[in-house]
N, C-alpha and C positions, 0 to 999 in steps of 0.2 A: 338424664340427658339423652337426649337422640342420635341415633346416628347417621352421619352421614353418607347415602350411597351413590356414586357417579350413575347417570342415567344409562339408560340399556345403549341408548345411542353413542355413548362416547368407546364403548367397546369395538374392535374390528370384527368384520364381520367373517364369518367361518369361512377360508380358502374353497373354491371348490377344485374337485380333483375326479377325474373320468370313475378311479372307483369308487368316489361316494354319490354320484348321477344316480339319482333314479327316475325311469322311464317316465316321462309326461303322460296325460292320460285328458283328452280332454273331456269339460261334462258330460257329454252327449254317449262317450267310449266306457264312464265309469257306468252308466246309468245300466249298457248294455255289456257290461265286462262276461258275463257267461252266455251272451247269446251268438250260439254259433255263427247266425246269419247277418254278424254285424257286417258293415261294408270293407271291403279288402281298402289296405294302405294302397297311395297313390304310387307308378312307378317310381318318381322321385323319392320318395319316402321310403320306398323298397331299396333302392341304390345307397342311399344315405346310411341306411340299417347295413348294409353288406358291410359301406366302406367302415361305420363304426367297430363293428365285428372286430375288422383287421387290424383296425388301429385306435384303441382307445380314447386315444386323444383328440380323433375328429368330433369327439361327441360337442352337440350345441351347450351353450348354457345355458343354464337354466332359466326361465326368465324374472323369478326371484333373486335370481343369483345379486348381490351388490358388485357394481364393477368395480374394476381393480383400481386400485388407487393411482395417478398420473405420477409421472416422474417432478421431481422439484425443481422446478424453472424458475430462471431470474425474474422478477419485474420489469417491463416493461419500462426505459428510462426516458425521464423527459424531453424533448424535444433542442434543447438549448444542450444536449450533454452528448449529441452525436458528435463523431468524428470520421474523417475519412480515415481508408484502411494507407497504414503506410506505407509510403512508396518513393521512387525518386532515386535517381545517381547519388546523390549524398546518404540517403538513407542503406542505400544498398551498398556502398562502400564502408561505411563504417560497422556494419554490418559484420563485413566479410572480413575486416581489421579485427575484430574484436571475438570473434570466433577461433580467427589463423591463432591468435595470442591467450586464446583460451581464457578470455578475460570474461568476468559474468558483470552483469549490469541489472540493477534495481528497475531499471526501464522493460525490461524484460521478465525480470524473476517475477514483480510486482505487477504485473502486466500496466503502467502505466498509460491514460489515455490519451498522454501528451509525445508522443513515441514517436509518430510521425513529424510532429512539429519541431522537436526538438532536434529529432538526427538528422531531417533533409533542410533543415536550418531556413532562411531567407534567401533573396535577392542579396548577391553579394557577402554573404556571411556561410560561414562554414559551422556545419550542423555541429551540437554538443550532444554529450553524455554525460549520467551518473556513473562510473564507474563503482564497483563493489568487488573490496577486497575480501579477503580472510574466509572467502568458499562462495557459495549457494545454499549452503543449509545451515538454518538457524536452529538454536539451542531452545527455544521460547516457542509458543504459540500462541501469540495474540490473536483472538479472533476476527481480527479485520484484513489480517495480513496474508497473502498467496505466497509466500514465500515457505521452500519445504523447509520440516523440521526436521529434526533427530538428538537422541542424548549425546549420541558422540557421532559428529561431524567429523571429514576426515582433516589431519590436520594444514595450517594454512602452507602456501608454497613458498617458500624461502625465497626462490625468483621473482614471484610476483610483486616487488616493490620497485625493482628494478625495471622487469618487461611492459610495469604501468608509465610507469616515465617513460619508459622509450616511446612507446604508443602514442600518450599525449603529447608530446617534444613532435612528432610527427603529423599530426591534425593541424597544428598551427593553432591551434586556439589560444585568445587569451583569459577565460576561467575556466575552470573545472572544479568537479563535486566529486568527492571522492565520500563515500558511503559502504556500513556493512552488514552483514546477519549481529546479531546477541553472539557472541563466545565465550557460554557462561563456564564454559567448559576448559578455558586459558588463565593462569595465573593474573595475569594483567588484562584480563577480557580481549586484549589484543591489540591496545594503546601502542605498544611501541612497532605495532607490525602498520599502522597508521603510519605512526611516525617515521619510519624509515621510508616510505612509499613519499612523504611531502617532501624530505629533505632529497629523496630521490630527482624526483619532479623540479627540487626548486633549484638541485644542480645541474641539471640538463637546460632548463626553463626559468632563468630567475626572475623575468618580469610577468610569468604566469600569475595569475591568482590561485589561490588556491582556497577550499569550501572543504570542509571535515562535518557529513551528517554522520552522529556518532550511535551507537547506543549508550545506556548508560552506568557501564562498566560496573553493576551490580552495586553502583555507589561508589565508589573505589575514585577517591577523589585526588588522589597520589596520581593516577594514573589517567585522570583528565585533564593536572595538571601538565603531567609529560608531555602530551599530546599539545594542550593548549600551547606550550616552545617550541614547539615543533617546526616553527616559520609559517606555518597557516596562514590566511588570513580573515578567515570566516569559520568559531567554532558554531557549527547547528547540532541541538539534539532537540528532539519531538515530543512534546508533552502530549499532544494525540487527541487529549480528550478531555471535559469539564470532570472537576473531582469526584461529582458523585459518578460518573461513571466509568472511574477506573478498571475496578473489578472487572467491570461485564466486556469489556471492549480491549483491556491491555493481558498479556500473562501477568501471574501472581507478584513476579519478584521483579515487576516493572510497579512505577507510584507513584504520587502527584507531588509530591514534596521532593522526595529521592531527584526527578526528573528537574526541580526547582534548581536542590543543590549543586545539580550538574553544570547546570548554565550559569550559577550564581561564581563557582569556583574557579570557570574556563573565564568570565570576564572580569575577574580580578587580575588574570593575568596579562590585560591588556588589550587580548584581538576583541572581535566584533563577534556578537552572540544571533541565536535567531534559534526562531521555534514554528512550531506550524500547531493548525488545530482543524481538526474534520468536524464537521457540520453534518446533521441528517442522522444523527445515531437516537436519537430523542434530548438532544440538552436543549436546557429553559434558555432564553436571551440572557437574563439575568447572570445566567453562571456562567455563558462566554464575557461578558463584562468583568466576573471577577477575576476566570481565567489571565483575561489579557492585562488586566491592573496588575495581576500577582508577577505575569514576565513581565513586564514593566518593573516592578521592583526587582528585581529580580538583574536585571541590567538587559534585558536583551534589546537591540537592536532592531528588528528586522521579525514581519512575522506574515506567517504565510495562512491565511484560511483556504480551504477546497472541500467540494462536498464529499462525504464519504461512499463509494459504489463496491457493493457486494461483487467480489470478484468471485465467489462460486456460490451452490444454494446451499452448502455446508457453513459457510460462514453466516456472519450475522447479516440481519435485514434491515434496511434502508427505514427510518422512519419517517425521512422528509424529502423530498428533493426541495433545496432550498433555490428560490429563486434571483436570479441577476440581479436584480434589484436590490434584494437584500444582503447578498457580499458585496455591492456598493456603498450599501452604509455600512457596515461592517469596516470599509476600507477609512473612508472619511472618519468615522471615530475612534479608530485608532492611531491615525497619523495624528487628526486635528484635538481631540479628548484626552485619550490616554499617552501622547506624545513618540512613539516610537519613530526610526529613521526614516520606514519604510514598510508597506504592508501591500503584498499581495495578495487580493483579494478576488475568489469569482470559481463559478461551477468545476471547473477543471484545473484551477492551480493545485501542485503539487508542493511539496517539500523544496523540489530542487528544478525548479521551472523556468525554461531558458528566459524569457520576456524579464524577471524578478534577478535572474543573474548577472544579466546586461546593466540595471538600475544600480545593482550591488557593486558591479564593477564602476562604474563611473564614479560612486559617492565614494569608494575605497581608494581611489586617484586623485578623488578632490581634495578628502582628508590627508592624503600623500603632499598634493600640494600646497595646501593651508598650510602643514607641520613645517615645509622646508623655505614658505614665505616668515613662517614665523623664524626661524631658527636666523636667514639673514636679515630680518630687523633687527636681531641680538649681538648683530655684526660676527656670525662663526659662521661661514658658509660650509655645511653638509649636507651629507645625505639624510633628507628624514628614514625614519628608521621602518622596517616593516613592523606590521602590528603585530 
């Protein structure tokens, strides 16, 4: 059997360094290297040679030399995926609100590209955010995700479920998404540090909405549950990716099933489910169809596609930019096909994207109002109950 040898090419080429230079010599100089009466170097050439002398490192290179390798730059992103840089009295107020209260935000950690749009809001509407509780630094390292890591994070703030209500009770909004790092490093991954931050929220704010993008608490389905009581009214967690490409795209001890039974467990308990999935990492069409058949069974509600964009050249590479076009079918056959409430679909949607929020909120009102039309046909006038 033969063996096999990678070609000379695929090896790096020898650094060069002033002390392994050696003197150039052209044809004409080697031909005449002992003839005294060769012709004297040019002034230039004589200056060059001094400044070399003094400073080694002026030396040229070589012209064999192979150049240096470029630094690792993003690709170039399609044209449909620009965005302005943001700005705006609304963006810069909430800005400086969430800084003063040392709050961190997935809008920021993630560098998302909807950041502008979301915090300087509209015409008459008051910008929103993701808030994210339980720190800035995740336990996990999925390759897709900008967000920093660490084994031991410091731990969460006691305050913080309370100074989030305050914040949001102050904005005026009516939803919010509250979202966090992996806390693989918490008994409860940090389910009831959620939960204290909703019931916070929904005592200061009770006709707020409220949105819980979770992780998924290492499987730990006791403590989804908790959460899912919590008063919420939208549980999200993120399956991410088609199954064959878990591996490459999630940390280890994230998984395609694990992530199933998270949203399976949270919508037995009643609230409203929802899941997102990135496009562009190289999955087949086929496996987003089975993807979204399986949250479908699954019970979810509500499901977000967006393309996936390398947010440094450390992480992983883009294998598609997917076109507008085709997150439009994507949207239609999920609503009209595979049946879900609600599918936001298209280049730049996110997990937790204002346009998808506003949708959420109206159908989570309607469903309010349906429940408490039904309740007095039964002739018992109440309040329908939150989900």
């Amino acid at each position: 059997m033969s063996t096999l040898v990678a070609p000379a090419a695929h090896f790096p080429a020898r650094p060069f360094t002033a002390s392994s230079a050696r003197p150039r010599r052209s044809p004409c100089s080697r031909a005449h290297a002992s003839d005294s009466t060769a012709a004297p170097a040019s002034a230039f050439d004589e200056l060059v040679a001094l400044a070399v002398a003094r400073d080694p490192s002026l030396a040229p290179p070589a012209k064999n030399q192979a150049p240096k390798a470029p630094f690792r730059t993003l690709p170039p992103k399609a044209p449909w995926l620009r965005q302005k840089a943001p700005q705006g009295e609304r963006y810069e107020y909430l800005a400086e609100q969430l800084s003063g209260l040392k709050l961190a935000t997935v809008c920021q950690e993630a560098q998302c590209p909807n950041i502008g749009e979301c915090w300087g809001g509209g015409e008459g509407e008051l910008g929103t955010a993701t808030i994210m509780v339980l720190g800035d630094t995740c336990t996990r390292g999925c390759r897709f995700c900008a967000v920093a890591t660490s084994r031991a994070p410091p731990p969460p703030n006691p305050r913080e479920p309370e100074d989030t209500a305050r914040a949001v009770a102050s904005w005026g909004v009516g939803y919010i998404v509250l979202t966090s790092v992996d806390r693989d490093d918490l008994p409860d991954g940090g389910a009831d540090h959620f939960a204290q931050t909703v019931r916070s929220i929904k005592a200061l704010r009770p006709d707020i909405l409220v949105e819980c993008l979770t992780p998924d608490f290492r499987g730990d389905l006791g403590a989804v549950r908790h959460l899912a009581r919590s008063g919420l009214d939208v549980f999200a967690h993120n399956i991410e990716t088609v199954a064959s490409l878990q591996r490459r795209v999630r940390d280890p001890r994230a998984g395609y099933f694990q992530s199933l039974d998270v949203l399976r467990a949270a919508r037995r308990e009643g609230v409203h489910t929802k899941s997102s999935i990135m496009l562009g990492l190289g999955e087949a069409d086929e496996e987003v169809v089975d993807t979204m058949l399986d949250l479908r069974d699954a019970g979810v509600d509500i499901l977000t596609l967006g393309q996936y964009l390398q947010p440094t050249p450390q992480h992983l590479a883009v294998r598609e930019f997917v076109t507008p076009e085709k997150f439009e079918y994507w949207r239609k056959f999920g609503e009209e096909e595979v049946g879900f409430r609600y599918v936001a679909s298209g280049p730049l949607v996110r997990s937790s994207y204002r346009a998808g929020e506003f949708y959420v909120a109206a159908m989570l009102r309607q469903d309010r109002a349906n429940s408490a039309a039904a309740v007095k046909l039964q002739g018992v006038d109440l309040v329908a109950p939150d989900f």
